[in-house]
C-alpha positions as CSV (number, residue, x, y, z in Angstrom):
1,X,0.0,0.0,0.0
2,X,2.9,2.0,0.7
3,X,4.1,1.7,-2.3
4,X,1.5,2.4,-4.0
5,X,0.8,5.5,-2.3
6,X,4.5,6.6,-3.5
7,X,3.5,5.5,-6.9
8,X,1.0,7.7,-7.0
9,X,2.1,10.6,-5.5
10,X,4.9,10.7,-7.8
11,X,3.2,10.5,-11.4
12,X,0.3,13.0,-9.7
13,X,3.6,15.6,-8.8
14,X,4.6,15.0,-12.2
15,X,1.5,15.7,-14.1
16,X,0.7,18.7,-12.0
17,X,4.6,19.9,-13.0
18,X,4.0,19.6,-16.8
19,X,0.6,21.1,-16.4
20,X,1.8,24.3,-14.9
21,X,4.4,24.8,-17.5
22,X,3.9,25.2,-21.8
23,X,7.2,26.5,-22.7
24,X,7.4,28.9,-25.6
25,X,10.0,30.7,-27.3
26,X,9.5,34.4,-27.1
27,X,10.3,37.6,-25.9
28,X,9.6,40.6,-23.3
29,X,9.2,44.2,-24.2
30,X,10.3,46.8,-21.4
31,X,8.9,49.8,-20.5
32,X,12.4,51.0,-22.1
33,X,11.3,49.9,-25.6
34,X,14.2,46.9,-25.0
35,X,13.5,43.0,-26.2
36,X,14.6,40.3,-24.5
37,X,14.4,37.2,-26.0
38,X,14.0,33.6,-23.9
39,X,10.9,31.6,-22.5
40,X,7.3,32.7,-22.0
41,X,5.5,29.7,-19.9
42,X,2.1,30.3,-21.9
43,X,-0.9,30.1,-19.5
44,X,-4.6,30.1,-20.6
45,X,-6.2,33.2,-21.9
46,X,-7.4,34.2,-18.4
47,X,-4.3,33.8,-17.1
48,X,-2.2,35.6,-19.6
49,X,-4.3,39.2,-18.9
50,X,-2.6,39.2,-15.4
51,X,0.8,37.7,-15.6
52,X,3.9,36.9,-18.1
53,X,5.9,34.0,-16.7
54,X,9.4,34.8,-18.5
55,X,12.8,33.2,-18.5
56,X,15.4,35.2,-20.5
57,X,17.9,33.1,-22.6
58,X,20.8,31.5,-20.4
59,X,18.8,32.2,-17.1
60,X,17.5,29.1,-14.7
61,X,14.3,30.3,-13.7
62,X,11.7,32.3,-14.8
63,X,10.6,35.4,-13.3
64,X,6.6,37.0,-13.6
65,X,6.1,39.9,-14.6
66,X,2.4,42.0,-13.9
67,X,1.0,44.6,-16.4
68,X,3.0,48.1,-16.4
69,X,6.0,46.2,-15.3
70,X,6.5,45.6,-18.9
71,X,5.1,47.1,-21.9
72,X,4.0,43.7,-23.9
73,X,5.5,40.3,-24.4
74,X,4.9,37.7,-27.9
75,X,5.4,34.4,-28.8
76,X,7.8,33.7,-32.0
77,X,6.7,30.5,-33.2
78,X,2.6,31.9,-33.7
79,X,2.8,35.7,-33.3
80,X,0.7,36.1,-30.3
81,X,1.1,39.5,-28.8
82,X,0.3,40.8,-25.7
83,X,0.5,44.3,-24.3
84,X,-0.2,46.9,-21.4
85,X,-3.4,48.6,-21.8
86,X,-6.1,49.3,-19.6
87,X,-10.2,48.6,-20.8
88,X,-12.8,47.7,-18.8
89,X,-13.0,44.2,-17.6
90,X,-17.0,43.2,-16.3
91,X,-17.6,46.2,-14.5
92,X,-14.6,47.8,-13.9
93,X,-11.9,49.4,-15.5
94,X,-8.6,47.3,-15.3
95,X,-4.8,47.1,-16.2
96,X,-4.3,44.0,-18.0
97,X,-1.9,42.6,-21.1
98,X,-4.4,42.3,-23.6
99,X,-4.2,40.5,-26.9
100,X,-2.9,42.9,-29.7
101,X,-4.8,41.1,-32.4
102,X,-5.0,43.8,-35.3
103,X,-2.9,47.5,-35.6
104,X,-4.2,49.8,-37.7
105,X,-6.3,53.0,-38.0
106,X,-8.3,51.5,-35.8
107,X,-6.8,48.5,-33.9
108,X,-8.6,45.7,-32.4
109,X,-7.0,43.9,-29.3
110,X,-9.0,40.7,-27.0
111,X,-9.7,39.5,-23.4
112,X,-11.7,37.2,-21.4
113,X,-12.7,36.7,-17.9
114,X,-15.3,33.0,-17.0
115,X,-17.6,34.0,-18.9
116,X,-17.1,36.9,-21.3
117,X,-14.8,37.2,-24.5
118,X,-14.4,40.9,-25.1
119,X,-13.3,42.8,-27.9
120,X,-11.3,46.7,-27.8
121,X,-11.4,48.8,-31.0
122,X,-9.4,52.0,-30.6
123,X,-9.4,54.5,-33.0
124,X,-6.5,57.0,-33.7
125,X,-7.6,59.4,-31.2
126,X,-7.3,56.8,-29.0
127,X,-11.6,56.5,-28.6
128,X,-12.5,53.0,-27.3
129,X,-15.6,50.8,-28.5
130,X,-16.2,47.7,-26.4
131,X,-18.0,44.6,-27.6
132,X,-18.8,41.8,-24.7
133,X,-19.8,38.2,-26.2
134,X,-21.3,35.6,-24.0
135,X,-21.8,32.6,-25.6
136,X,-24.1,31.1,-23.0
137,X,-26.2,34.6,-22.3
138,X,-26.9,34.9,-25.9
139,X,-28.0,31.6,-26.8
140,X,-30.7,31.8,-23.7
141,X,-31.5,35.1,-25.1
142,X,-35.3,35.7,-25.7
143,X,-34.6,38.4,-28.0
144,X,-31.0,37.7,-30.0
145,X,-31.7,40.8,-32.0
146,X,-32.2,43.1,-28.9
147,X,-28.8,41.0,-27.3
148,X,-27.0,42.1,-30.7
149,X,-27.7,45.3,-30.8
150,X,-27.0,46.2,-27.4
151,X,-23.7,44.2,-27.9
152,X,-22.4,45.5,-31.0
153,X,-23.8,49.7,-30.4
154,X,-20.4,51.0,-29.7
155,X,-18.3,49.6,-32.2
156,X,-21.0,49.9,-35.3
157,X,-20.8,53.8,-34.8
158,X,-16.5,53.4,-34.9
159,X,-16.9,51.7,-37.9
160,X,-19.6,54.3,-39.0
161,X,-18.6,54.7,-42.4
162,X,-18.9,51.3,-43.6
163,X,-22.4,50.1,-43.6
164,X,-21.3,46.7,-45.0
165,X,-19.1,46.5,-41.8
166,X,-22.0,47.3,-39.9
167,X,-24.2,45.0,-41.3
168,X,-21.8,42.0,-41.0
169,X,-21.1,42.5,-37.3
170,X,-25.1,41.8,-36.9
171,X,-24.2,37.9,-38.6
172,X,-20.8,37.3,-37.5
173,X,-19.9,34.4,-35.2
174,X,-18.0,36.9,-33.2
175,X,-14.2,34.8,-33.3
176,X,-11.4,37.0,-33.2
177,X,-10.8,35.6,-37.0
178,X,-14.1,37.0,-38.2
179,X,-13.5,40.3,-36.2
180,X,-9.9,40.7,-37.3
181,X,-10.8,40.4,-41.1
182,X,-13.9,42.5,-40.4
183,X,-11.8,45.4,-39.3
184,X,-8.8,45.2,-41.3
185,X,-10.9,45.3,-44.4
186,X,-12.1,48.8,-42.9
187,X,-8.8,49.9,-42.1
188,X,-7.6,49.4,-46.2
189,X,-10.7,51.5,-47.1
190,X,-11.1,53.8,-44.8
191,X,-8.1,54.7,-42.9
192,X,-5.1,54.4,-45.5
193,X,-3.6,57.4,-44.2
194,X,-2.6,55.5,-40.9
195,X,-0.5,53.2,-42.9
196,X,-0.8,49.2,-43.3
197,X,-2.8,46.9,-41.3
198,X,-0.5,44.7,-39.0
199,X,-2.3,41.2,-37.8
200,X,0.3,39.8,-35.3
201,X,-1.1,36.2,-35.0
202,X,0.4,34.6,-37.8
203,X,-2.1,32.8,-40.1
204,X,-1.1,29.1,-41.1
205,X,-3.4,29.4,-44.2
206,X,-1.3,32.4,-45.6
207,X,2.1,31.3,-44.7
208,X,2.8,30.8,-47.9
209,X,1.1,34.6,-48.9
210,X,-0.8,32.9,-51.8
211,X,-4.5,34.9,-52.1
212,X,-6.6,32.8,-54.6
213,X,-10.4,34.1,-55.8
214,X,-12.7,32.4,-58.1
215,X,-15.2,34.9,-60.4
216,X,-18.1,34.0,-62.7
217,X,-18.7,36.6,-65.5
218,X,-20.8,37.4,-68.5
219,X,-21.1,39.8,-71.2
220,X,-21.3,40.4,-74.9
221,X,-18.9,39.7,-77.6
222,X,-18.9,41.9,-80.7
223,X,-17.1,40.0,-82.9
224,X,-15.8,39.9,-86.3
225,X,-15.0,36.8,-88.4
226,X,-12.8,36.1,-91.3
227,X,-12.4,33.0,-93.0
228,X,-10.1,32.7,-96.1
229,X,-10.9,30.3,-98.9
230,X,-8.8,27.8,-99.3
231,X,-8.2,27.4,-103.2
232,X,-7.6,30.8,-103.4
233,X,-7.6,34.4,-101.4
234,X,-11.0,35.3,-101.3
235,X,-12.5,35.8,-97.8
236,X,-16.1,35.8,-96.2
237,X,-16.1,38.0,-93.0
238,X,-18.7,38.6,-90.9
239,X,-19.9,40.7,-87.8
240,X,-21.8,39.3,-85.1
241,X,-22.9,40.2,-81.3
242,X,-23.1,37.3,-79.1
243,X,-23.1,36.7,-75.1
244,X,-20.8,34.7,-73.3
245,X,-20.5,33.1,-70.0
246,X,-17.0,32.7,-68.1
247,X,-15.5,31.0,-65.4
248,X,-12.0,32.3,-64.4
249,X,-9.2,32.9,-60.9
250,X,-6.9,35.4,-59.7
251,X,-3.6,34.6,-58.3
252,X,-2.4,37.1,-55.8
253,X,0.9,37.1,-53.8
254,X,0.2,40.6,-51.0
255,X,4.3,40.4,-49.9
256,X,5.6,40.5,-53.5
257,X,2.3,42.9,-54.4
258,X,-1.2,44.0,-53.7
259,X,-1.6,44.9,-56.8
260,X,-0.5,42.8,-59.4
261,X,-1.9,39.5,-59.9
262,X,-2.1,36.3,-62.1
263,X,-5.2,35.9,-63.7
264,X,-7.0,33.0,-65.7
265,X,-10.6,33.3,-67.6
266,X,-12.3,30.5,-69.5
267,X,-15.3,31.8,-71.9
268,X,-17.7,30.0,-74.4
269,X,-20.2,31.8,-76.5
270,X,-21.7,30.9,-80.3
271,X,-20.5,32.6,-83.3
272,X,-22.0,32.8,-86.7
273,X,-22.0,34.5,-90.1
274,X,-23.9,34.6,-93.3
275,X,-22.4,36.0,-96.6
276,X,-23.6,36.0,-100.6
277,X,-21.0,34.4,-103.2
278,X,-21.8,35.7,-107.3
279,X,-19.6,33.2,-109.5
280,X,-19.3,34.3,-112.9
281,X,-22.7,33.1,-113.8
282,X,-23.5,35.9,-112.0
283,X,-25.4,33.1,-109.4
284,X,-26.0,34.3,-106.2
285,X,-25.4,31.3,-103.4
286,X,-26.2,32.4,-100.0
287,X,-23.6,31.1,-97.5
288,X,-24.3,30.4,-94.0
289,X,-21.8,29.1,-90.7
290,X,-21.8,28.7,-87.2
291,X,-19.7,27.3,-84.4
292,X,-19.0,27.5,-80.5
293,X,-15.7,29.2,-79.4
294,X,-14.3,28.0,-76.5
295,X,-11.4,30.9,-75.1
296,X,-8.8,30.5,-72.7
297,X,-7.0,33.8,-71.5
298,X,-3.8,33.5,-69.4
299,X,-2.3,37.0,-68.2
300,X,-1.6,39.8,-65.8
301,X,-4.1,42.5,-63.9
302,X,-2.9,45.4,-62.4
303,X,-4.7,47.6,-59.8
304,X,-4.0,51.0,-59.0
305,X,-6.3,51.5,-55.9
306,X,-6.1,48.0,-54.7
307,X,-7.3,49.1,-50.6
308,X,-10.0,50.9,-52.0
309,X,-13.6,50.4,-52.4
310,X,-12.9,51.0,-56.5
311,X,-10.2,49.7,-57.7
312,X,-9.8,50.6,-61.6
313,X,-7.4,48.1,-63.2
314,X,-5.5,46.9,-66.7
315,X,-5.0,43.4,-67.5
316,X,-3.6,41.6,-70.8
317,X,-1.8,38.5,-71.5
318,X,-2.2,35.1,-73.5
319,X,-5.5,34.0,-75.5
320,X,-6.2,30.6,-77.2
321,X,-9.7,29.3,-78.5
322,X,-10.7,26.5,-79.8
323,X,-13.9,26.0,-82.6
324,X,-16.2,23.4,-82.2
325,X,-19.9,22.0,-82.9
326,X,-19.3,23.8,-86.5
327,X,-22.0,23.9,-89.1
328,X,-22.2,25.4,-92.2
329,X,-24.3,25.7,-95.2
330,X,-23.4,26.4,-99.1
331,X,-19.4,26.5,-98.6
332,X,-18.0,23.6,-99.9
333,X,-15.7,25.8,-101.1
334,X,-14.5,27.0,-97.8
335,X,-13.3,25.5,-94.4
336,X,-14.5,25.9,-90.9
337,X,-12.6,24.3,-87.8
338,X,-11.0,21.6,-89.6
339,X,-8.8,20.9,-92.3
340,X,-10.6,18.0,-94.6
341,X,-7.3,16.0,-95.0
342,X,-6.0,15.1,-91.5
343,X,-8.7,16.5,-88.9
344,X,-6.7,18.7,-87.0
345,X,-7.6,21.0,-84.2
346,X,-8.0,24.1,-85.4
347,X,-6.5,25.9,-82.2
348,X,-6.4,29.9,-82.2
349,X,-3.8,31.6,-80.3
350,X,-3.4,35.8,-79.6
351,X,-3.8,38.2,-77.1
352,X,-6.1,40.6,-75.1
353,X,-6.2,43.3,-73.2
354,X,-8.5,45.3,-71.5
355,X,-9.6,47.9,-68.7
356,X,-11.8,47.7,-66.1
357,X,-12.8,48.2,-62.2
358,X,-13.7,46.3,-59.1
359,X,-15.9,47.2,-56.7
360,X,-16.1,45.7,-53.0
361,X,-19.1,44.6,-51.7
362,X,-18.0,43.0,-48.4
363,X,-15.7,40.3,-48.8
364,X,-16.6,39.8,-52.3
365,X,-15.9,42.1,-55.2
366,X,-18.5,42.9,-58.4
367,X,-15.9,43.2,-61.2
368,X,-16.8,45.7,-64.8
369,X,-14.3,45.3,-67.2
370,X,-13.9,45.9,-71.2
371,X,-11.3,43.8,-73.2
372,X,-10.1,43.7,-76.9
373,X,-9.5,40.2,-77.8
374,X,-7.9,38.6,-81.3
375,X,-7.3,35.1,-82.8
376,X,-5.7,33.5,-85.7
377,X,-6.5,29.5,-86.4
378,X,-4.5,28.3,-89.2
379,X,-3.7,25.4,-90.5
380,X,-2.4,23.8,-94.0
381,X,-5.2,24.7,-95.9
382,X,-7.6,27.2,-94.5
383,X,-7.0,30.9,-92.3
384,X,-9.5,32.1,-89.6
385,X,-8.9,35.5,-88.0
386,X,-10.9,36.9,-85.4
387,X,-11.1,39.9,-83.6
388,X,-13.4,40.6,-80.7
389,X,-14.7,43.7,-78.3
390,X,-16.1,42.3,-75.3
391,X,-18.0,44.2,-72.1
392,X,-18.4,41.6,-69.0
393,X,-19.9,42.1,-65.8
394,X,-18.3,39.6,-63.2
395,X,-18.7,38.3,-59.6
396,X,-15.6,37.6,-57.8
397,X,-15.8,35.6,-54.3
């Protein structure tokens, strides 16, 4: 029984040793404005606001420091930062090391007590809004609207000037990830003059600064078609305006550039063209075609404005399209899509470029944009050239 006892009390000594210490590599900020780098013993969010456990490099053991003692203290491996700032806590005002979450023109930084997660926005004149979420209050709300509003008063009129921002703090989930976006997307459009956002909890999903968003678009191609006979150097060419629909992604890298990005489009509308031949009988044959096009456009867009709500923008590149589902009528004289002989793809390849704008609407963007497109398929026997003015409306996401 002894024994036992021993046993015990040994493995519950060290399980309550590990327990009290999650050694982190970090670093202390003095009042002085000095770092020292070593050991932060990271406690749970409750236990953070009041004390930094800290071991410099080369020391034995670690020493605690209390809010105003030192001015902040962060974690190296995730970017957690906390600082001295005093808010009110519950019901009373409070020195604490909050969480610097977001620095910007207006900065958002996070505590909790039991119960209550609460959220500080402070503006450059140093105005505080407050938000205080309880998960368990709200859910046994009778009135979640009333609970809401009450909730999120303060900080909808700091982030007056946004009423998308407004509206999404009334469906938000109310995580710091959902609050930090929320408010750095104010900051790029509405307070560039304070300089870039800085979000000091590094995000696993960005490490690798790759942005991707998809888009849908449509619009109307007016297009003009030339198609060379084959025998000799007569052409038929046509005019037609037809819509198309297009799927597409942009590529952006924020540390190499917020502004220039790699963008991909695929488009597929229906072309067709009717023309009158006279031979020397002085017969009139009416001539009549029609195919699908299938584009592919592989290039570059640059914004000028890209923290703003309009963003005006240039793009060009690569453009390929391929003909198929071709039909034609009267013009066995002349080739569409396919060389007789061997059956060959007839794929087109050119440019574009265009102009355009984006317009934010919350996390999403409504894109306008205007291209000038052109194509050449050639082959052994026949010539197509194309060239295209297109207007799109798109929805990026």
């Amino acid at each position: 029984m002894k024994t036992l006892v021993t046993c015990l009390g040994l493995l519950f000594s060290a399980i309550s040793m590990t327990a009290q210490t999650n050694p982190q590599p970090g670093y202390i900020i003095t009042n002085e404005n000095d770092t020292i780098r070593g050991t932060i013993d990271y406690l749970t969010d409750f236990r953070n606001m009041y004390t930094c456990h800290f071991r410099a490099d080369g020391a034995h053991d670690f020493q605690k420091y209390k809010p105003g003692e030192i001015s902040g203290y962060r974690l190296t491996n995730t970017g957690i930062f906390y600082v001295t700032r005093t808010f009110v806590v519950g019901h009373k005002e409070q020195t604490i090391f909050a969480e610097y979450l977001l620095k910007g023109g207006v900065s958002l930084y996070y505590a909790r007590d039991a119960h209550t997660q609460y959220y500080y926005w402070v503006d450059e004149d140093g105005k505080v809004a407050r938000m205080a979420y309880d998960g368990e209050k709200a859910s046994m709300s009778a009135d979640e609207n009333t609970y809401r509003k009450r909730m999120i008063v303060e900080v909808s009129q700091m982030l007056r000037k946004s009423p998308d921002a407004q509206k999404r703090l009334w469906k938000t989930n109310y995580s710091s990830t959902d609050l930090v976006d929320l408010t750095r997307e104010y900051d790029e459009a509405y307070c560039t003059d304070a300089g870039e956002c800085v979000q000091f909890v590094f995000d696993s999903k960005k490490k690798y600064g790759l942005k991707v968003s998809f888009r849908i678009e449509a619009g109307v191609d007016f297009n003009t078609v030339r198609n060379k006979h084959y025998t000799g150097e007569n052409w038929i060419e046509t005019s037609c305006t037809t819509p198309y629909l297009g799927i597409g992604a942009d590529f952006l890298i924020p540390r190499f550039s917020k502004s220039l990005s790699l963008e991909t489009l695929l488009t597929v509308n229906k072309k067709s063209g009717s023309e009158e031949e006279i031979d020397y009988l002085q017969k009139v044959t009416a001539m009549h075609f029609e195919y699908y096009d299938l584009a592919w456009q592989l290039g570059l867009n640059y914004k000028f404005l890209p923290q703003r709500r309009v963003s005006p923008f240039i793009r060009g590149g690569f453009a390929l399209n391929e003909m198929f589902g071709i039909e034609t009528e009267n013009m066995d004289h002349y080739k569409i899509g396919h060389n007789d002989q061997d059956f060959r793809t007839r794929l087109g390849m050119g440019f574009y470029i265009g102009v355009g704008t984006d317009i934010s609407i919350g996390n999403h963007s409504l894109r306008i944009v205007a291209n000038y497109l052109t194509h050449n398929n050639d082959d052994m026997a026949i010539l197509t050239k194309s060239k295209a003015f297109t207007i799109g409306l798109g929805f990026c996401y």
